[in-house]
N, C-alpha and C positions, 0 to 999 in steps of 0.2 A: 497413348501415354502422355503424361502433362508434360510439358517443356521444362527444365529443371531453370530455377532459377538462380542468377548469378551476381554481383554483386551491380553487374555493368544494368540490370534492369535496375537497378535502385541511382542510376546519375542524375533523372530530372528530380527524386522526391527526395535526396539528397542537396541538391542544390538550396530547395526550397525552405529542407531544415535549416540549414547554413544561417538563409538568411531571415529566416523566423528567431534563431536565436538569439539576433540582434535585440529583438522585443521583449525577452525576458526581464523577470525580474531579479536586478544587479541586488549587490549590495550595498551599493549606492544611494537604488530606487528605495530600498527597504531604507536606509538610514533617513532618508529625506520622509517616510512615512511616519518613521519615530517619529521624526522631531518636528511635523507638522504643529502649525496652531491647532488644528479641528481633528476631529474625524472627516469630514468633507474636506480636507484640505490633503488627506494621507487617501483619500480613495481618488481624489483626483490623478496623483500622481500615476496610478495605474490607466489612466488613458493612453501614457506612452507605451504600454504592454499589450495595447490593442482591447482595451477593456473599456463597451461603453459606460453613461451613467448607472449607479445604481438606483434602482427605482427610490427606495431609502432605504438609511441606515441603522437595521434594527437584523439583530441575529437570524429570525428567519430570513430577512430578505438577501443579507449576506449570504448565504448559505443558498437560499432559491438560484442567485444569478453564480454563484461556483459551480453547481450542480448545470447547470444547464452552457455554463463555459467550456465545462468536461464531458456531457454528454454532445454536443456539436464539434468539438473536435476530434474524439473517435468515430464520429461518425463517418470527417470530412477523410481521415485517414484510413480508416477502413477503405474508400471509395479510391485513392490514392496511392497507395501500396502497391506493390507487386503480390505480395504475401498479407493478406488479414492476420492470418494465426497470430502476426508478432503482436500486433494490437488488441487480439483477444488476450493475449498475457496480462495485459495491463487492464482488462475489460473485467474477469473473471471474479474477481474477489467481490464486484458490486451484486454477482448475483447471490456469492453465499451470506453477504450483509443482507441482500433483500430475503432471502428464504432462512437469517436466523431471525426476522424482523419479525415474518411471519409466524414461526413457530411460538416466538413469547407472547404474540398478541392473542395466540388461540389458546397458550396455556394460562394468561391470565384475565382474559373476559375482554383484551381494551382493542380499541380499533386502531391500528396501524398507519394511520393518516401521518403525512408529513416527513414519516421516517425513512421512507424509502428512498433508493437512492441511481435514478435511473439514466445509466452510464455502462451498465452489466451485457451480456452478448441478446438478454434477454428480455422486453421490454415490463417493467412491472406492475404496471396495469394490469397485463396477459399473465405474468406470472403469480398474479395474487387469485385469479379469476381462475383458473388452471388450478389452482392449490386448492379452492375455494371446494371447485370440482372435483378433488381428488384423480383428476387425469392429467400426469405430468408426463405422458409418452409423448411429448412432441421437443421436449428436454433429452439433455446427453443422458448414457446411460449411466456414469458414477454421478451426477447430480441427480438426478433420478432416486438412486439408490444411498445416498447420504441421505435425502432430506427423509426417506421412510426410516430410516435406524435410527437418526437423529428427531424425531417424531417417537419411534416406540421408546428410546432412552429417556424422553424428556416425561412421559407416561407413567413410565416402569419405577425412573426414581427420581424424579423431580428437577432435577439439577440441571439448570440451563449450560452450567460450566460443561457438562459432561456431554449435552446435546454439542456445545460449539466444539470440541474434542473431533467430536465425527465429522462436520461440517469443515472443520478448519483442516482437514488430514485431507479430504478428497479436493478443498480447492486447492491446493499446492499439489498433488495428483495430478487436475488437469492444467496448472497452470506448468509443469512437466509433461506433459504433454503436448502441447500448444510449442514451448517450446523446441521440444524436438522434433515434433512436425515442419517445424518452420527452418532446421538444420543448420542452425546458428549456434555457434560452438559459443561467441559471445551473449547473445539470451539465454543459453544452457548454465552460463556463466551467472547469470544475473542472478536465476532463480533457485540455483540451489545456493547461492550467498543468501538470499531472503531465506531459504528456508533456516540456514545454519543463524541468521539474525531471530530468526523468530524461537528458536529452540535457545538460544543464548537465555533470551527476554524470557522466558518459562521457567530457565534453569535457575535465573536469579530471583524471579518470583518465588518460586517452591525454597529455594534455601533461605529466604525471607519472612516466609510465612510459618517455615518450620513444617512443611505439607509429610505427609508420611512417602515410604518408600514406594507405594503404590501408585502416587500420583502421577510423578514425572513420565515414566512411561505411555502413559494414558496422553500428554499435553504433550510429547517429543513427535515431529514430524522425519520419518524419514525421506533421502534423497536428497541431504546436502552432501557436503566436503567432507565435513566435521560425524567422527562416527560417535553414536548415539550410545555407544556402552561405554565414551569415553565421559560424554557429555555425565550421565548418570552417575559416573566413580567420581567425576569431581562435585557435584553435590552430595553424595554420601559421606565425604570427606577422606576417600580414595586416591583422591589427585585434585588440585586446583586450575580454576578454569581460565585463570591468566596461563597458564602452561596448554589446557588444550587448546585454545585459540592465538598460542603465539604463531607470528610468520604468515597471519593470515590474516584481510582485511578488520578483522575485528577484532586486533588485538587491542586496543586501546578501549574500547567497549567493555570488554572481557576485565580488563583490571579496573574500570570504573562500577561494574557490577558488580565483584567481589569488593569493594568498600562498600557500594548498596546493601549487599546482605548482611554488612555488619553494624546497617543505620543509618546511612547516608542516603541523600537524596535519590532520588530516580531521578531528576531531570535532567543530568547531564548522560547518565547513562542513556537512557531514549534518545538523548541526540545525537551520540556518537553511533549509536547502530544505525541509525539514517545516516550519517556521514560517510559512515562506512560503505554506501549502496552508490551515494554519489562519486564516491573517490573508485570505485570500480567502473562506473559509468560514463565519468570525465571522460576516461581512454577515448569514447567514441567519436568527440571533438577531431582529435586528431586523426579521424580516417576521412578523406574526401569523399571517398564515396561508399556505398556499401550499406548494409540493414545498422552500423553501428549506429550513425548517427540518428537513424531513427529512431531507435531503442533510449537514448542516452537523451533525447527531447522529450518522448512519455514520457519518462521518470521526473524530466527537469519540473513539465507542466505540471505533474501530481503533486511535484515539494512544492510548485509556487502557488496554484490553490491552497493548500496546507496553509504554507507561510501566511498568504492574505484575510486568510480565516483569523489567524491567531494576531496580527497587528491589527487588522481591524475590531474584532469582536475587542480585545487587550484593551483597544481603546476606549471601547464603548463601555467596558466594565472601570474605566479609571483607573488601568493600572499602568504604573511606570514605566517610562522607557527601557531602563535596563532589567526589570522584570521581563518585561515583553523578549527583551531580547535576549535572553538568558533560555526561551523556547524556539530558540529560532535553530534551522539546521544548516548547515554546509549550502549555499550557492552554487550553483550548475556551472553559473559564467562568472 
């Protein structure tokens, strides 16, 4: 029988987080990127984050070297852990990005180059070569079985929305899974707040667009906090959804949302439901030692590529500092 693990095996890759955190990106570091003279003078600044040169600064190649920042540090964490699983949490969603990448590039004739995103448990090369061959038995069995429903749905009626429905229901599946494998009451914690964030972002969307009664259901994940016939009365106009997500981190999202579906912006709502995921995460700061803090630096790394994407590219399109910054989320540190 495996040895059960305890928090005291997580003391040295605790330590390590600790002082990895130090090289995050503040919001300090970001302000100093605002307000650089250049683009080369704001990608500088991420040398202190532990970020070499960029070969140059042009969208793909931003994007080439994030992508290959986040695939080398799941890798080096995988190897470091006590438990993988918790880092497969964080690993999972690139493979259902690569197998929906897949599916649109075979429903519409185009080659899939460049889109992929290989960071997943799964490497994508193998995965696209594997699909290619229609032999995907060396895959889990709920990926396995999403990408063929989500293959006959995208057949049967066209609708890519309806294929990501099935794709997006089994990765938060196994991304529940993974974490109660991993028996961390706080990852258990993490992912069904994402789930309950992402059925938020649905439920605002569909009373936005005016979707029929049909929809919602079809786009609601279950397996958060937040129960799912509550989530539905308050888009039918049964109950409002500042009331089902009061007392819980996404209250503030929740009444940002409900001004969105009356025509208000999305971007301040999209920030707040990632705020809301950091200010559940913080917590992990404060444990010395234990899977928290490891949990609570994946997330930190994922908001800071995000962020570096969007100051950098921001700049590169000439848009304003407080545009830029008006997309930026919540700080780790």
């Amino acid at each position: 029988m495996a040895k059960k693990i305890n928090e005291y095996d997580y003391l040295y890759i605790s330590a390590r987080i600790h002082a990895m955190e130090n090289r995050l990106l503040t919001r300090e570091r970001m302000e100093r990127m605002l307000g650089a003279h250049s683009v080369d003078d704001a990608a500088k600044v991420l040398s202190e984050c532990g970020y070499g040169e960029f070969a140059s600064l042009t969208p793909a190649s931003i994007e080439h070297t994030l992508d290959q920042a986040r695939l080398e540090l799941f890798a080096e964490l995988r190897r470091s852990v006590p438990d993988p699983s918790i880092v497969d949490v964080f690993c999972i969603k690139y493979d259902y990005h690569n197998a929906k990448v897949l599916l649109k590039a075979e429903a519409t004739g185009q080659r899939p180059d460049g889109l992929f995103l290989d960071a997943g448990r799964y490497p994508a090369a193998a995965l696209q070569e594997d699909y290619l061959k229609g032999d995907l038995s060396r895959y889990s069995e709920t990926f396995r079985a999403a990408v063929a429903e989500a293959k006959d749905t995208m057949a049967s009626s066209g609708d890519p929305q309806a294929a990501d429905f099935v794709l997006d229901r089994a990765y938060y599946t196994e991304m529940l899974r993974a974490a109660e494998a991993a028996r961390s009451q706080f990852l258990l914690g993490y992912v069904r707040l994402s789930i309950d964030s992402a059925n938020l972002r649905s439920a605002v969307r569909s009373a936005r667009m005016g979707k029929g009664a049909d929809f919602l259901p079809r786009a609601l994940i279950p397996g958060g906090n937040v129960s799912l016939d509550s989530i539905t009365a308050a888009v039918t106009g049964r109950g409002e959804l500042t009331q089902v997500f009061s007392h819980t981190y996404l209250e503030a999202a929740a009444a940002s949302g409900a001004e969105a579906v009356k025509g208000g912006a999305l971007t301040d709502f999209e920030r707040l439901c990632d705020n809301a995921l950091t200010a559940y995460l913080t917590q992990g700061k404060r444990v010395a030692f234990g899977e928290h803090p490891l949990i609570g630096y994946l997330y930190a790394k994922e908001n800071e590529l995000t962020t570096i994407r969007i100051i950098l590219t921001g700049r590169l399109a000439g848009l304003d500092s407080d545009t830029i910054r008006e997309r930026l989320r919540e700080s780790y540190v």
